[in-house]
SERO-4910 file (N, C-alpha, C, O; in steps of 0.05 Angstrom, whole numbers):
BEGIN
 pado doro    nc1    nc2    nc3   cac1   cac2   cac3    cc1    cc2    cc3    oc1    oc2    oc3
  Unk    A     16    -24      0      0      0      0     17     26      0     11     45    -13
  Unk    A     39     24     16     50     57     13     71     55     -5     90     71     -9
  Unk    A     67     37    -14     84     40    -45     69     41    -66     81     50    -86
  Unk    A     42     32    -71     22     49    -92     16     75    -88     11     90   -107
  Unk    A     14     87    -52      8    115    -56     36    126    -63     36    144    -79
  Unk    A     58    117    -53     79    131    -70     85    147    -99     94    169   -104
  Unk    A     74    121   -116     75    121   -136     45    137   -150     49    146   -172
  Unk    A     13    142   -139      4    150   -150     11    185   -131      4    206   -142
  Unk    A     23    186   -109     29    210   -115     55    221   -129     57    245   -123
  Unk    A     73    215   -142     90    217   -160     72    228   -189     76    248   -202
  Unk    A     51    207   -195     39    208   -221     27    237   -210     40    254   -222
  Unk    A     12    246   -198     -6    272   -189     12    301   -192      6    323   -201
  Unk    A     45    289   -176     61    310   -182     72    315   -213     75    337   -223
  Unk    A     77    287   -228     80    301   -252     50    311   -269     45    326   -288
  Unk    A     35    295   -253     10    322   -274      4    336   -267    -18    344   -274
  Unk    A     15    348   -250     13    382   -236     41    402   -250     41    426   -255
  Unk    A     65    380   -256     83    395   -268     77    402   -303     84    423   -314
  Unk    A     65    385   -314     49    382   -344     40    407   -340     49    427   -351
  Unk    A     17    407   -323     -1    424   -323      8    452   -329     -1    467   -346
  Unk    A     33    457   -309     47    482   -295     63    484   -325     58    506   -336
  Unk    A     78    469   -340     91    477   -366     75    486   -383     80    506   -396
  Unk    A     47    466   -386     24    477   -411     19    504   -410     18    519   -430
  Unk    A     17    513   -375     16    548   -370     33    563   -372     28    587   -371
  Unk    A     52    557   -376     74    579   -375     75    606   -378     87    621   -363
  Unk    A     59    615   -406     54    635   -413     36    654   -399     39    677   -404
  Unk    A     18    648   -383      3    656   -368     10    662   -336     -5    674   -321
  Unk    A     34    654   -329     43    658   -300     76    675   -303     93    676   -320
  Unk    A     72    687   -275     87    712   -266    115    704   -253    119    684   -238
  Unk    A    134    722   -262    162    723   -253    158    730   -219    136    738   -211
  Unk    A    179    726   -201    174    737   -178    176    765   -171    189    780   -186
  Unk    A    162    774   -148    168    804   -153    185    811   -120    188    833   -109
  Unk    A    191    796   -114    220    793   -100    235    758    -93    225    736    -95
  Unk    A    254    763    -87    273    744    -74    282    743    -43    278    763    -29
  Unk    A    290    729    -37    299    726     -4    331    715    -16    333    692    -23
  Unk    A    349    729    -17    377    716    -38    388    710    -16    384    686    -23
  Unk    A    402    707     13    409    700     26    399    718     52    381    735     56
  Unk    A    422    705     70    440    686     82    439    660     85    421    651     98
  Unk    A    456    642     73    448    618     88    456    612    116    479    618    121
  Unk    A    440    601    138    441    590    162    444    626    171    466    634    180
  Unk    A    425    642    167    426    659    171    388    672    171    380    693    160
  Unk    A    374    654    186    356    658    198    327    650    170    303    646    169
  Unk    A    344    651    155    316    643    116    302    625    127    282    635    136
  Unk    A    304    603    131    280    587    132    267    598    161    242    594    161
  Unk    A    270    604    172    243    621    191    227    637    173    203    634    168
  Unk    A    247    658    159    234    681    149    224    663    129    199    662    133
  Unk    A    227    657    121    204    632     92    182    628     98    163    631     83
  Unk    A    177    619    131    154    604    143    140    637    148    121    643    133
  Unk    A    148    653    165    137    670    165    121    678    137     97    673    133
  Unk    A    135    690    121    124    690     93    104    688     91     86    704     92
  Unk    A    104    655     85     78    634     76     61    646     92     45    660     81
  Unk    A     59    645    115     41    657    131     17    679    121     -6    677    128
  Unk    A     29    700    104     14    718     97      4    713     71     13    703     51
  Unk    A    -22    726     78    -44    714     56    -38    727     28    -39    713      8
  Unk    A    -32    749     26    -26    761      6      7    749    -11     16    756    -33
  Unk    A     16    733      5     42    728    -22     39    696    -33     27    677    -22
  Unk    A     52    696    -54     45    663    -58     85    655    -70    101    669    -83
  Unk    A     87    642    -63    120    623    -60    109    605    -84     86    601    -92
  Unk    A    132    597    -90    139    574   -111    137    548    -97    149    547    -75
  Unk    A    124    522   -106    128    509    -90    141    492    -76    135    476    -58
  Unk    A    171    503    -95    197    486    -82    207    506    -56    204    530    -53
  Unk    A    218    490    -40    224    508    -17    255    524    -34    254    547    -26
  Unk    A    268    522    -44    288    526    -62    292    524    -88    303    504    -96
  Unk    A    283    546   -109    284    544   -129    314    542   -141    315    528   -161
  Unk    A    337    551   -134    358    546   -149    369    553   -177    390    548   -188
  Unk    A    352    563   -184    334    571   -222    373    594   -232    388    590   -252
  Unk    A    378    615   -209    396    627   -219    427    613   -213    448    623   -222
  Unk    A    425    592   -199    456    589   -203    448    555   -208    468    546   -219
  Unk    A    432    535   -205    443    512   -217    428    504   -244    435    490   -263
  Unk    A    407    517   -240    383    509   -261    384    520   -285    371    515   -305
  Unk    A    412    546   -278    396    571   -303    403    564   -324    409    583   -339
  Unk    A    406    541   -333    415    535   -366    378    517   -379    372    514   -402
  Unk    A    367    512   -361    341    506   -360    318    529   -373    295    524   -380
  Unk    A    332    553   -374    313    572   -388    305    582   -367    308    572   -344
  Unk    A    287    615   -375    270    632   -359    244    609   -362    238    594   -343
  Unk    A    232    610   -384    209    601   -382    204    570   -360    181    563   -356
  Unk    A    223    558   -349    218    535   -338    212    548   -313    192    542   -300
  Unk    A    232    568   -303    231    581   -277    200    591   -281    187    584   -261
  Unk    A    187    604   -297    160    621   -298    146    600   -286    135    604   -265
  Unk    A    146    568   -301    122    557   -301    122    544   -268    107    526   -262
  Unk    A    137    553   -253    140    546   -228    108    559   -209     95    548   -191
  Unk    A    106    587   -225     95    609   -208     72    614   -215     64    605   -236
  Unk    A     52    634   -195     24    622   -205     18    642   -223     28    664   -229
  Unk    A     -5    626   -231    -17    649   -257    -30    672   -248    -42    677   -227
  Unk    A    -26    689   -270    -36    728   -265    -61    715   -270    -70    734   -283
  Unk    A    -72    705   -269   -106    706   -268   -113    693   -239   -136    697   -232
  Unk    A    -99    681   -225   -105    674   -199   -102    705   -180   -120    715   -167
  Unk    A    -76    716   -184    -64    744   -169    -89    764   -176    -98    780   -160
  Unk    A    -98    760   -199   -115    792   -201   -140    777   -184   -151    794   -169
  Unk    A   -150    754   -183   -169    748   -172   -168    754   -142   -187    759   -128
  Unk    A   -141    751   -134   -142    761   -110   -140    784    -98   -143    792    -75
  Unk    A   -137    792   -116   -124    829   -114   -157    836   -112   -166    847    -92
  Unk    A   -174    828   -136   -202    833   -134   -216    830   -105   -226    847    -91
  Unk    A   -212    801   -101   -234    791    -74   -212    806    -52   -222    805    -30
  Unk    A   -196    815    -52   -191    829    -16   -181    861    -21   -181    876     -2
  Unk    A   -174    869    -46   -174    903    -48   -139    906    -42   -125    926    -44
  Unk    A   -131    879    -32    -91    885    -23    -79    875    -50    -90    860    -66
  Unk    A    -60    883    -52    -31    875    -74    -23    847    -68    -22    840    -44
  Unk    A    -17    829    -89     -9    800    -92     17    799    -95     26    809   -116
  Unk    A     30    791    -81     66    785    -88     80    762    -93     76    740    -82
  Unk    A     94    766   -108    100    728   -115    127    729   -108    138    750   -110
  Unk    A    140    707    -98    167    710    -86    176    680    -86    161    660    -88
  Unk    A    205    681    -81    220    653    -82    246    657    -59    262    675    -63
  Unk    A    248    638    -36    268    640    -28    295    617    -38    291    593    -40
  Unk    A    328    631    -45    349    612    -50    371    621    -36    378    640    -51
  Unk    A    387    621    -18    400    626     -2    423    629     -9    438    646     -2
  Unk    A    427    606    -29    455    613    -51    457    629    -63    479    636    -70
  Unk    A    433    645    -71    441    664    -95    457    690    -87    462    705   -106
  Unk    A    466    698    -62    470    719    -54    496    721    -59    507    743    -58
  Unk    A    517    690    -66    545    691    -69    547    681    -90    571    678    -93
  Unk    A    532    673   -113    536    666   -138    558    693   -157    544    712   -162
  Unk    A    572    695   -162    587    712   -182    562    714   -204    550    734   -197
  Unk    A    551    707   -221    541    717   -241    503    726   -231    487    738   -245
  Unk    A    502    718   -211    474    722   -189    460    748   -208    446    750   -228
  Unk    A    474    765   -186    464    798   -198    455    797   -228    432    800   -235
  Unk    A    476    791   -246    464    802   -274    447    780   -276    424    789   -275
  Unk    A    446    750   -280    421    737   -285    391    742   -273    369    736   -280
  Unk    A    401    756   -251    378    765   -236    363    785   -254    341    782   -266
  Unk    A    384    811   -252    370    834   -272    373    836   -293    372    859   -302
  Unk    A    377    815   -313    371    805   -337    338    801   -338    323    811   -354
  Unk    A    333    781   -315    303    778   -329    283    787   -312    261    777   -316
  Unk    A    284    806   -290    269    812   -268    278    845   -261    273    849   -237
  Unk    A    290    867   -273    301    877   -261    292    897   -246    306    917   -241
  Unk    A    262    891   -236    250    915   -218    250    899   -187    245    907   -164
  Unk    A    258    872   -198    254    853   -169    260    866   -143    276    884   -142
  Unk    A    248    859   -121    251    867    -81    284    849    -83    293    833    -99
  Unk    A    291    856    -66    311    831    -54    316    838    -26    317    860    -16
  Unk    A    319    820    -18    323    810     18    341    799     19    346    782      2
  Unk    A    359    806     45    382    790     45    379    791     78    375    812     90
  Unk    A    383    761     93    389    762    123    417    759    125    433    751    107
  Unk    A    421    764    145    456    771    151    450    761    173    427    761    182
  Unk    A    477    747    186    477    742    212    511    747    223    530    752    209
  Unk    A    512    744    253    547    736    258    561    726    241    554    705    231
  Unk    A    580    734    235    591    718    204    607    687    224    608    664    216
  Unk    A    615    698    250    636    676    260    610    650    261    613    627    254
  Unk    A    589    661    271    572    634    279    545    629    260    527    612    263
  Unk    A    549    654    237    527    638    217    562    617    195    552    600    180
  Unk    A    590    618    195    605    599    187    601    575    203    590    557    190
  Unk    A    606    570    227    608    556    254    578    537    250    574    514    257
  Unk    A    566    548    241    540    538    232    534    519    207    529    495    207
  Unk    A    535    533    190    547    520    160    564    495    160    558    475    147
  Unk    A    586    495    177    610    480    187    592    458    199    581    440    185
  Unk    A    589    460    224    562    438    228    543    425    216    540    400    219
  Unk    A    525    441    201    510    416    174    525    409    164    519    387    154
  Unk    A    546    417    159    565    397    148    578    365    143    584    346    128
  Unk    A    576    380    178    589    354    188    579    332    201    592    313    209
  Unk    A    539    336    204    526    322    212    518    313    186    523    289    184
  Unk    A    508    322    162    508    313    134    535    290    121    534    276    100
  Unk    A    560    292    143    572    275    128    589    286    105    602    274     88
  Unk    A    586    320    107    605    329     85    625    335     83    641    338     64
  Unk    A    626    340    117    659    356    129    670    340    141    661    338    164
  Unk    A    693    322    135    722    309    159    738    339    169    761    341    176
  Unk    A    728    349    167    751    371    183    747    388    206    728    404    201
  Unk    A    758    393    233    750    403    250    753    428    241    770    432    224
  Unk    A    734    452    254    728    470    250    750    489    234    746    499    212
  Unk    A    768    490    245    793    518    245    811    497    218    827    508    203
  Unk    A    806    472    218    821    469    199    801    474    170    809    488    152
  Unk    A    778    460    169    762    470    141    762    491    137    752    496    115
  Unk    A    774    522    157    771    540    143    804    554    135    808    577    126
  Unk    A    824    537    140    851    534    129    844    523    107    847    537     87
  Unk    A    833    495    103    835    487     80    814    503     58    813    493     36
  Unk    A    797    528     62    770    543     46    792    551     15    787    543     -7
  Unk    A    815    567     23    820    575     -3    829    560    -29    825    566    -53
  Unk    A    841    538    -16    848    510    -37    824    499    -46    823    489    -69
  Unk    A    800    499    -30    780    486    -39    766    504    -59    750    494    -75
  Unk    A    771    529    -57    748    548    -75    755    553    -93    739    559   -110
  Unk    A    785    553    -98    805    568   -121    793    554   -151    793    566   -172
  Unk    A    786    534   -148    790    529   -176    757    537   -191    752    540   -214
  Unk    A    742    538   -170    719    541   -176    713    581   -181    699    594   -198
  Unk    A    729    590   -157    736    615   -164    738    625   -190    723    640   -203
  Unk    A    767    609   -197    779    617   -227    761    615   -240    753    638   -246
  Unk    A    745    593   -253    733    590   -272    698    604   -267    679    600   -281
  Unk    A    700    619   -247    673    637   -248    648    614   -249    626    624   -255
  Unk    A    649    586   -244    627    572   -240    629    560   -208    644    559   -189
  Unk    A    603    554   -215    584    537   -176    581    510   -198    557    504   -201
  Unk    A    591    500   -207    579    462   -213    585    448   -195    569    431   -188
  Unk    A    607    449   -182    618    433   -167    606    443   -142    587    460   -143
  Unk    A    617    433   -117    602    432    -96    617    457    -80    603    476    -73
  Unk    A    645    455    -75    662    469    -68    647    494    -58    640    494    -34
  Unk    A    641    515    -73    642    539    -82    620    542    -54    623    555    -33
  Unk    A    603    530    -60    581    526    -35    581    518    -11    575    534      6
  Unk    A    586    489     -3    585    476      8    619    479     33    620    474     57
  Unk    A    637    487     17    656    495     32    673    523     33    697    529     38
  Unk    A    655    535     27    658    565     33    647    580     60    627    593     64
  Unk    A    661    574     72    650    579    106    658    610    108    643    629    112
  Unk    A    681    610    104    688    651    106    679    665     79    672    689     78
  Unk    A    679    652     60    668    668     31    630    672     33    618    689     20
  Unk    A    618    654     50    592    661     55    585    684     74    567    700     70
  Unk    A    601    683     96    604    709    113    609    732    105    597    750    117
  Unk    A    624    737     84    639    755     78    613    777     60    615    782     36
  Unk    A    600    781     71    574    796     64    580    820     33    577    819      9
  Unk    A    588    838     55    601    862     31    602    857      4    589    864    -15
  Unk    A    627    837      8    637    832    -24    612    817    -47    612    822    -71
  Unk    A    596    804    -37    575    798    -47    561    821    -48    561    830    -71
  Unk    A    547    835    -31    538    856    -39    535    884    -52    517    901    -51
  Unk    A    560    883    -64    579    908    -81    565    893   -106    548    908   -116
  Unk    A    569    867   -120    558    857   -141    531    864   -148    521    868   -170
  Unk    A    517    865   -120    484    872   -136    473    901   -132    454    914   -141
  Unk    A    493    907   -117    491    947   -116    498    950   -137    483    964   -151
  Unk    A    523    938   -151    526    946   -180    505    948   -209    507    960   -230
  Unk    A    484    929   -196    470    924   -225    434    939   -217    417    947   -233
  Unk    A    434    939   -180    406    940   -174    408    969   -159    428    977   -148
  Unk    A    386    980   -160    386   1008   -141    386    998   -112    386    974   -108
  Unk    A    385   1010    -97    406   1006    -64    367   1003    -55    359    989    -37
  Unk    A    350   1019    -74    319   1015    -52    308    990    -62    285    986    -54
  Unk    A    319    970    -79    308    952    -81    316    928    -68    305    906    -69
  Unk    A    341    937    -54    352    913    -36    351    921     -4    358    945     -1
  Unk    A    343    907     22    330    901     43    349    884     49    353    864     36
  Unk    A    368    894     78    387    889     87    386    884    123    382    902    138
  Unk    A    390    861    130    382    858    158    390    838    173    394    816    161
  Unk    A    393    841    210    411    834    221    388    807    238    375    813    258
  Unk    A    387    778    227    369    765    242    359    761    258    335    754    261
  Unk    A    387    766    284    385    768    307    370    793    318    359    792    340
  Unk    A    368    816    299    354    846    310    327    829    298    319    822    320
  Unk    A    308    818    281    287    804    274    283    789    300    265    797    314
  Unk    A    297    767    309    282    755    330    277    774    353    257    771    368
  Unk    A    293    793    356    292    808    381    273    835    375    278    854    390
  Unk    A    253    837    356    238    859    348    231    853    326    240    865    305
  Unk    A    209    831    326    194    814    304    179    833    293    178    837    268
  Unk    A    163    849    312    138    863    303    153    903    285    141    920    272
  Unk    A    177    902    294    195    930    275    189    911    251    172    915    234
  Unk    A    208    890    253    231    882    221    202    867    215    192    883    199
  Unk    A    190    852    218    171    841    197    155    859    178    147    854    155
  Unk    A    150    884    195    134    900    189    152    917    156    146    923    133
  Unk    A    180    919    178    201    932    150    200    921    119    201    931     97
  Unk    A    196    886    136    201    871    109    185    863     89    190    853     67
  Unk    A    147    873    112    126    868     88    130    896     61    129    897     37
  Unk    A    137    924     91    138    940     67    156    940     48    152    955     29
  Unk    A    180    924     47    196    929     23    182    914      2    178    922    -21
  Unk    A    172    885     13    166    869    -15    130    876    -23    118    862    -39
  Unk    A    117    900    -10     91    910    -22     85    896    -12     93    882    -30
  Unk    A     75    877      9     50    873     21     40    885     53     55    891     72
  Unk    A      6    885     50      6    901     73      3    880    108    -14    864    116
  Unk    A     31    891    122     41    881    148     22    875    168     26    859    187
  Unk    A     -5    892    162    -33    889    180    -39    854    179    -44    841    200
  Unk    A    -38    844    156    -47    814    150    -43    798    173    -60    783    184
  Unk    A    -17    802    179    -10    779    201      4    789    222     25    781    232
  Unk    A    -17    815    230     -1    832    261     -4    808    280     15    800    293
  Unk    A    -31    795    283    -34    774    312    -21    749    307    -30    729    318
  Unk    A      3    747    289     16    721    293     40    732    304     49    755    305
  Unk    A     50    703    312     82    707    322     96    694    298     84    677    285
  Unk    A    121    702    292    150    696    286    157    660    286    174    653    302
  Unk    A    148    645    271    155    619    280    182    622    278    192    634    259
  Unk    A    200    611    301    226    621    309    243    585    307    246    568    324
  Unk    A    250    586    279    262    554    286    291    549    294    299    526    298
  Unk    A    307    569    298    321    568    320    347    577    306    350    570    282
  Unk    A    374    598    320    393    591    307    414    583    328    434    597    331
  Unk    A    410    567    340    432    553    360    440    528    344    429    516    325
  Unk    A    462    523    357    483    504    349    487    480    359    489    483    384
  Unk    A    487    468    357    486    434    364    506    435    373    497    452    388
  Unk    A    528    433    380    548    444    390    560    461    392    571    471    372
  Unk    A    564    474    421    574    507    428    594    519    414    613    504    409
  Unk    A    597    543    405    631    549    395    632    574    423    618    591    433
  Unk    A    666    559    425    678    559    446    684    594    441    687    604    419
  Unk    A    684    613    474    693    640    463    721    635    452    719    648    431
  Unk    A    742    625    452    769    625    454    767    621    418    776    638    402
  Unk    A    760    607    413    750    600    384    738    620    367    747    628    345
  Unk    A    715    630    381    703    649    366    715    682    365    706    700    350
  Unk    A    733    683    380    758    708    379    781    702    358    789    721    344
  Unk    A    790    677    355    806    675    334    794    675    313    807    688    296
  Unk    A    769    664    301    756    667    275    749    704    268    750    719    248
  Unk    A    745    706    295    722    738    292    751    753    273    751    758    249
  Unk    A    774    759    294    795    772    267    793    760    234    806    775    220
  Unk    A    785    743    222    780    744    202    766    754    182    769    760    159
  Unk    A    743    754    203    726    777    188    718    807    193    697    818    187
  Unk    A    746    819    208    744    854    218    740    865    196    719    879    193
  Unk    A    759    862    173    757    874    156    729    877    135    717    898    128
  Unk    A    723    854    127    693    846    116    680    864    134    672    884    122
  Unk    A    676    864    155    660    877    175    656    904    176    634    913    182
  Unk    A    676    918    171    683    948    171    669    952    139    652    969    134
  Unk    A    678    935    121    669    937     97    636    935     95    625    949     77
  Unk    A    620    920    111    595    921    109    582    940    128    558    947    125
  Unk    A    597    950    149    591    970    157    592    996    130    573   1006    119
  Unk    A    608    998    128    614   1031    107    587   1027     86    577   1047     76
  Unk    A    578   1002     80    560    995     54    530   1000     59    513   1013     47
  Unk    A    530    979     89    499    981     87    492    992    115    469   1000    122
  Unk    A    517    992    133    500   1010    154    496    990    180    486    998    201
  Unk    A    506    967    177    504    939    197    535    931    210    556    930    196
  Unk    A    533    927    234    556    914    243    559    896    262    545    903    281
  Unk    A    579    865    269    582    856    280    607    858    299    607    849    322
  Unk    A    623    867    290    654    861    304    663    896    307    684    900    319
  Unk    A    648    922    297    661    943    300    653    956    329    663    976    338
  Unk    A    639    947    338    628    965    361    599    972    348    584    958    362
  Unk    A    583    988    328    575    996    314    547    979    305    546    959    292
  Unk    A    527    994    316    494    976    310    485    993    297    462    991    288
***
């Protein structure tokens, strides 16, 4: 038995994906992104999201569309999203604005991100969560290593980060895993990613913020973040913040987290001067 419903829900999902290609033409690009942080508070803010009646998500929790998919075409990414005849219907029955959105956590350090982005979207919202750079790495480092991806204790995988990235560096591609998966200080390193999409996007279309200031003043930053992406924040004043946590399965030690923190003063100062946020300068 739960291997026929397996299988007839397999058949249901590909005739929902049929369905979704036959439409293509009829459904909407997103009208923002959530581009990162990874392990930097997104999947709360996702759930939150969903929450509100007025936006509708893609139904992968990760579309992926600009850095692994994008040789797949725009139009595959479209047929993901719902149709403008569902949005105006809703726009009709409640009198609020409809927003369509996708969260990918990678895209915020992709090198070619920005322009594929404003290639085919370029009025798009974008959101980016930021966290501690020492313990949203310290973090990363851990799924890691409970996934089975990382043999290396902490301080050494991020000795070994530049050997592992270089080659993927050079050649300006993410195929390989590297670029992602063991980029513990290149994911932190906020700034430099964010000089790329200041370059291509105006500074009011990007929404910049400190996770930890979100859990500690749900009802400021949610409110900040309906208004950047157009929906109205009234929707879901009487909910809370589903808060799924950013603690660590194992503590990082202060002695530890002082030697990492000098690695990223500089990044730090640099994302201070940019967007106005700081971890390691003194400076909130």
């Amino acid at each position: 038995m739960p291997h026929e419903l397996s299988r007839a829900a397999q058949v249901r999902a590909m005739s929902r994906r049929v369905g979704q290609r036959l439409t293509t033409s009829a459904r909407v690009l997103p009208d923002f992104l959530v581009i990162g942080a990874q392990k930097a508070g997104t999947t709360s803010l996702g759930h939150f999201l969903g929450i509100h009646p007025d936006i509708f998500w893609s139904p992968r929790a990760e579309m992926h569309f600009f850095d692994r998919d994008y040789d797949r075409g725009l139009g595959w990414y479209r047929s993901w999203f719902e149709r403008r005849s569902v949005l105006e219907a809703h726009e009709r029955r409640t009198g609020r604005p409809a927003r369509v959105g996708e969260k990918t956590p990678a895209y915020l350090v992709i090198p070619d991100g920005p322009t594929r982005v404003h290639k085919a979207m370029p009025d798009v919202r974008l959101v980016v969560s930021v966290r501690d750079p020492v313990r949203r790495a310290y973090s990363q480092w851990g799924m890691n290593k409970r996934m089975n991806r990382e043999p290396l204790p902490f301080l050494d995988a991020l000795a070994a980060e530049p050997e592992r990235v270089a080659s993927v560096d050079a050649s300006r591609s993410v195929s390989g895993t590297s670029y992602l998966d063991h980029g513990y200080a290149l994911r932190s390193r906020y700034a430099e990613h964010l000089e790329r999409w200041l370059a291509v996007f105006d500074r009011s279309q990007l929404l910049v913020y400190r996770c930890e200031d979100l859990y500690a003043d749900p009802a400021t930053w949610t409110t900040r973040i309906f208004d950047h992406i157009g929906v109205d924040p009234s929707a879901v004043s009487d909910l809370a913040l589903p808060h799924l946590g950013l603690g660590d399965r194992e503590p990082l030690d202060a002695a530890t987290y002082e030697q990492v923190a000098e690695r990223f003063r500089a990044a730090d100062a640099q994302l201070q001067d940019l967007v106005g946020l700081s971890y390691l300068q003194g400076v909130t």
